[in-house]
C-alpha positions as CSV (number, residue, x, y, z in Angstrom):
1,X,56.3,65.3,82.5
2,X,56.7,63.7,79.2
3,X,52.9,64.1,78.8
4,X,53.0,68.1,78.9
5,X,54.4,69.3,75.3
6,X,57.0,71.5,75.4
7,X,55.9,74.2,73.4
8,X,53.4,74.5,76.5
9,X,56.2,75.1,78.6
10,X,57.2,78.3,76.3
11,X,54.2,79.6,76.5
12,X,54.0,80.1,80.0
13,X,57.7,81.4,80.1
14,X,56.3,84.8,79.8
15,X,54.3,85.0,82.3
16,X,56.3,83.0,84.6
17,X,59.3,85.2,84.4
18,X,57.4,88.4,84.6
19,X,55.8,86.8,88.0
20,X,52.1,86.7,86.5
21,X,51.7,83.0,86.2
22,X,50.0,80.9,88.5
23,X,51.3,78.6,91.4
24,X,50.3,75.3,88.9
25,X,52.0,77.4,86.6
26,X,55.0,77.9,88.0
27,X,55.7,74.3,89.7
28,X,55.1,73.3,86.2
29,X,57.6,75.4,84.2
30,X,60.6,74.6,87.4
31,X,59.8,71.1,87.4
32,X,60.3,70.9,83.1
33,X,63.2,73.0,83.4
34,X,65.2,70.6,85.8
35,X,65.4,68.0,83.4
36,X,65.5,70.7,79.9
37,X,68.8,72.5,80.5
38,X,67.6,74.9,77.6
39,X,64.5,76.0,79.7
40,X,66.4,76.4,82.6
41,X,68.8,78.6,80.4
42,X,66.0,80.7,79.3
43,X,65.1,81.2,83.3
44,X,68.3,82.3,84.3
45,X,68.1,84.7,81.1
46,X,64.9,86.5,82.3
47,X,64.4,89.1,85.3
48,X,63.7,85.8,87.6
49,X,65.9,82.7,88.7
50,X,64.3,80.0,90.6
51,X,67.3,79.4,93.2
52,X,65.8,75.6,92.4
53,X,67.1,75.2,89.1
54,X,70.3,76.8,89.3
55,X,73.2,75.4,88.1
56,X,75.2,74.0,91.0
57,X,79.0,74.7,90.3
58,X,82.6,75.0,91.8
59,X,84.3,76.8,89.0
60,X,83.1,80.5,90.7
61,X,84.6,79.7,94.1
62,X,88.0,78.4,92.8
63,X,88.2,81.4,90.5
64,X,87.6,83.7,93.4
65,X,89.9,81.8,95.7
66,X,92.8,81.5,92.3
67,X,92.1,85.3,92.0
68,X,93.1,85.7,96.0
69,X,95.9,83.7,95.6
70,X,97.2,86.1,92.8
71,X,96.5,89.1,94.6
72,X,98.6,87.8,97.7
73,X,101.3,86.9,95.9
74,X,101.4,89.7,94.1
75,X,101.2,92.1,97.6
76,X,104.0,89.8,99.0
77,X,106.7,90.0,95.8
78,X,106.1,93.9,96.0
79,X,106.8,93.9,99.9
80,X,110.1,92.4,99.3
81,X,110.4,95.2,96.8
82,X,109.8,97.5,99.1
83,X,112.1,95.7,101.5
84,X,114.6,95.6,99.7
85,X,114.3,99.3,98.4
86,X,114.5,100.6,102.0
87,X,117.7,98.6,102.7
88,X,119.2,99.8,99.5
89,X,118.5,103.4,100.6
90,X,119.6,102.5,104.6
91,X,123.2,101.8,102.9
92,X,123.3,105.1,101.9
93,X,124.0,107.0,105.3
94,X,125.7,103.8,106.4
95,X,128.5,103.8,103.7
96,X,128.4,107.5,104.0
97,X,129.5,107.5,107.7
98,X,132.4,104.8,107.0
99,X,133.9,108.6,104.9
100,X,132.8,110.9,106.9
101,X,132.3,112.6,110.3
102,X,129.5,114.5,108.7
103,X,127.2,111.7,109.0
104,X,127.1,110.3,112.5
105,X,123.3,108.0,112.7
106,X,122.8,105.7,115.3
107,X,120.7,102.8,115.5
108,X,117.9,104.8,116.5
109,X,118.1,106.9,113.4
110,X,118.3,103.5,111.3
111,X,115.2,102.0,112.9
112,X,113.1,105.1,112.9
113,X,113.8,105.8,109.4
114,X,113.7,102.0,108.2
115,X,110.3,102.5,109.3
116,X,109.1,105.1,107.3
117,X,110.6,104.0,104.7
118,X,108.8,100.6,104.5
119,X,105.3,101.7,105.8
120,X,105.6,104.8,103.1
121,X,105.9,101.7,100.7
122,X,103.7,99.6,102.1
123,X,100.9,101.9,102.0
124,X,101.8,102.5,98.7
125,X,101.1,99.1,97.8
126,X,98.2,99.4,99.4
127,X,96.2,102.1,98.6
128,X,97.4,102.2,95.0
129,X,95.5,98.6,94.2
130,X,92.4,100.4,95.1
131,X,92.2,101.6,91.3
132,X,93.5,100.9,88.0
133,X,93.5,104.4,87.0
134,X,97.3,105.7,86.6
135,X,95.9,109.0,87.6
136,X,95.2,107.6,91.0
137,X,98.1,105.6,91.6
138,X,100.6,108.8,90.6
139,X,97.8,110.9,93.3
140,X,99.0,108.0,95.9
141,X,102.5,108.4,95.1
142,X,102.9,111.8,95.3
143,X,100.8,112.3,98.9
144,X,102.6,109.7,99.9
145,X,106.2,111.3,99.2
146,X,105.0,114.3,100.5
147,X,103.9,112.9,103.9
148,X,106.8,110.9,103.9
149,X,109.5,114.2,103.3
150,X,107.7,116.2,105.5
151,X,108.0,113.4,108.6
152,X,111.2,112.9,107.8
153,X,112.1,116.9,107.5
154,X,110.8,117.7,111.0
155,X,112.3,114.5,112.9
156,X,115.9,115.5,111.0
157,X,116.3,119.1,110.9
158,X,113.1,120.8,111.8
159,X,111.2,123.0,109.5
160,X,110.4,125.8,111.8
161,X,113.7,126.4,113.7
162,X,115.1,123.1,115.0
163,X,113.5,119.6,115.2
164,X,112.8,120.1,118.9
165,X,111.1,123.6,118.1
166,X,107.2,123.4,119.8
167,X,106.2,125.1,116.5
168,X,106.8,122.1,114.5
169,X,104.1,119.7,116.1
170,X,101.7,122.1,113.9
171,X,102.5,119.5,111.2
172,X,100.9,116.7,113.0
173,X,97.6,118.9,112.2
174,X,98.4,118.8,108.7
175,X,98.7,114.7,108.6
176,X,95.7,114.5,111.0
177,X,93.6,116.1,108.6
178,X,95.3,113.9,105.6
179,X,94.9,110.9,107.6
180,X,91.3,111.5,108.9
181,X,90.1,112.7,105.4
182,X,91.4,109.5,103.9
183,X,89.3,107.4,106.2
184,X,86.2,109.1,105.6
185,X,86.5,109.7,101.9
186,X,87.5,105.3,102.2
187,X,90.0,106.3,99.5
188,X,87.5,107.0,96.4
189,X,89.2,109.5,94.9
190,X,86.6,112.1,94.4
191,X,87.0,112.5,98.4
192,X,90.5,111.6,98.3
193,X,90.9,115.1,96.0
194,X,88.9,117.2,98.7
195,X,91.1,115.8,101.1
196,X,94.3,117.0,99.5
197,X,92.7,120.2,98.5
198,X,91.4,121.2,102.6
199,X,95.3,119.2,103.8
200,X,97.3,121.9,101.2
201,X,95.3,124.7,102.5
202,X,96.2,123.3,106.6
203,X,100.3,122.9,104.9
204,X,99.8,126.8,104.1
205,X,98.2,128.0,107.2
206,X,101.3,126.3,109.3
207,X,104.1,129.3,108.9
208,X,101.1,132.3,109.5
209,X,100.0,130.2,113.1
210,X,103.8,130.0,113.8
211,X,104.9,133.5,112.5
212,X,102.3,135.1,115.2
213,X,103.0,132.3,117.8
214,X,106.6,131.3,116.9
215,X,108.2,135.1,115.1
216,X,111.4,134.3,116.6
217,X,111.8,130.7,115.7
218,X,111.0,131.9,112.0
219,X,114.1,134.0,112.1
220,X,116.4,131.0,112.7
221,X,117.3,129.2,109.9
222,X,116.3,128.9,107.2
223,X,114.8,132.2,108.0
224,X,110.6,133.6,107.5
225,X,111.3,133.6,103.9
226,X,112.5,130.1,103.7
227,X,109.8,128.3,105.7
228,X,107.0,129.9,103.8
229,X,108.6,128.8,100.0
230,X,109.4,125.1,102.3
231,X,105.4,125.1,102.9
232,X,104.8,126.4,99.5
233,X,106.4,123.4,98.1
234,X,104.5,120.6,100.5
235,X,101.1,122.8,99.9
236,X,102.1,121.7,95.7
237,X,102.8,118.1,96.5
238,X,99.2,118.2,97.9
239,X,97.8,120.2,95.2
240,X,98.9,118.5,92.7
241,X,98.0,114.9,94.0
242,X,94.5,116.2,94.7
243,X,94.4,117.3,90.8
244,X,95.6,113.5,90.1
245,X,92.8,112.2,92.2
246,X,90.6,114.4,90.3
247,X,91.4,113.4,87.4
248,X,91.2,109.7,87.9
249,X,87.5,110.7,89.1
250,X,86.6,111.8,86.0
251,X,88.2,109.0,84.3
């Protein structure tokens, strides 16, 4: 190799990184270039790299592995924050029925709840790392909330009449399609904003299916009136986290 001059070698370079250079040509310029680490820079440069002469390093993998590492540790600390945030708001009822009769929850209610508190958080967590966009993480946050008040609406007190009113399982529809849109969009948030958009106008057809199925459950409390402006408000939580995702698309 030392008899071949190297300004021979840059003169094929051309041709061998643009593919046009012969076989002899080739075997030639990869041989030179495993003992000139300059050459083999200027082959890594062009639009070919000879998986030959490639430099053989760690540093890559233990950067992606130190990366993981960060990213589980960081998921873990904000599942204890979420932890502990649902146990802080647990001792709510729990102090509040050491005062009063008016709060009577049983371990049931506890569990159930402690529930959707933490998986409201933990999908949270979640879904929010997807992007870096505040946009999208506020979107998250808000259709979050607003799955999360309207689960926890319907299991309390019931929306439409009383929790154990048939008319209420129309809300399942409404996370179906939240859930099933999510899936298929795989959270980018340009689907992620037709989801919210189609799972606002489900939230608002709710009290029409229920006042021509359900008139006289709309009566009860908190009256025809009051379930429509109670769907109004869920139907905004949705709109306006579909606007969020929106605008983190066009971020």
């Amino acid at each position: 190799m030392e008899s071949i001059p190297r300004n021979v070698i840059l003169d094929l370079l051309p041709a061998y990184i643009a593919g046009e250079a012969s076989k002899e040509s080739c075997d030639l310029v990869e041989e030179f270039a495993r003992n000139d680490p300059e050459i083999a820079g200027l082959i890594r440069a062009g639009t070919l790299e000879p998986a030959e002469i490639s430099p053989k390093t760690a540093v890559p993998d233990d950067l992606e592995m130190k990366t993981m590492k960060r990213i589980h540790r960081s998921i873990r600390r904000q599942m204890w924050y979420v932890a502990i945030a649902t146990a802080s708001i647990l001792m709510v009822p729990l102090v509040a029925m050491l005062f009063t009769n008016e709060v009577n929850w049983n371990l049931f209610d506890f569990i159930v709840m402690g529930i959707l508190l933490f998986g409201a958080g933990f999908t949270y967590v979640l879904v929010s790392r997807i992007s870096d966009s505040f946009a999208y993480r506020i979107a998250v946050g808000v259709a979050v909330s607003a799955a999360l008040l309207l689960i926890w609406m319907n299991l309390a007190v019931g929306i439409i009449g009383s929790e154990d009113n048939p008319a209420n399982l129309l809300y399942s529809g409404v996370l179906a399609v939240g859930i099933i849109g999510t899936w298929i969009s795989r959270f980018k948030p340009h689907g992620m904003s037709h989801t919210l958009f189609v799972t606002a106008f489900v939230q608002t057809l709710v009290p029409v299916i229920a006042l021509i199925a359900w008139r006289p459950s709309l009566e009860e409390s908190p009256g025809i009136a009051g379930v429509f402006i109670i769907n109004a408000f869920f139907a905004a939580m949705f709109v306006v986290a579909a606007l969020l995702f929106r605008r983190a698309t066009q971020k």
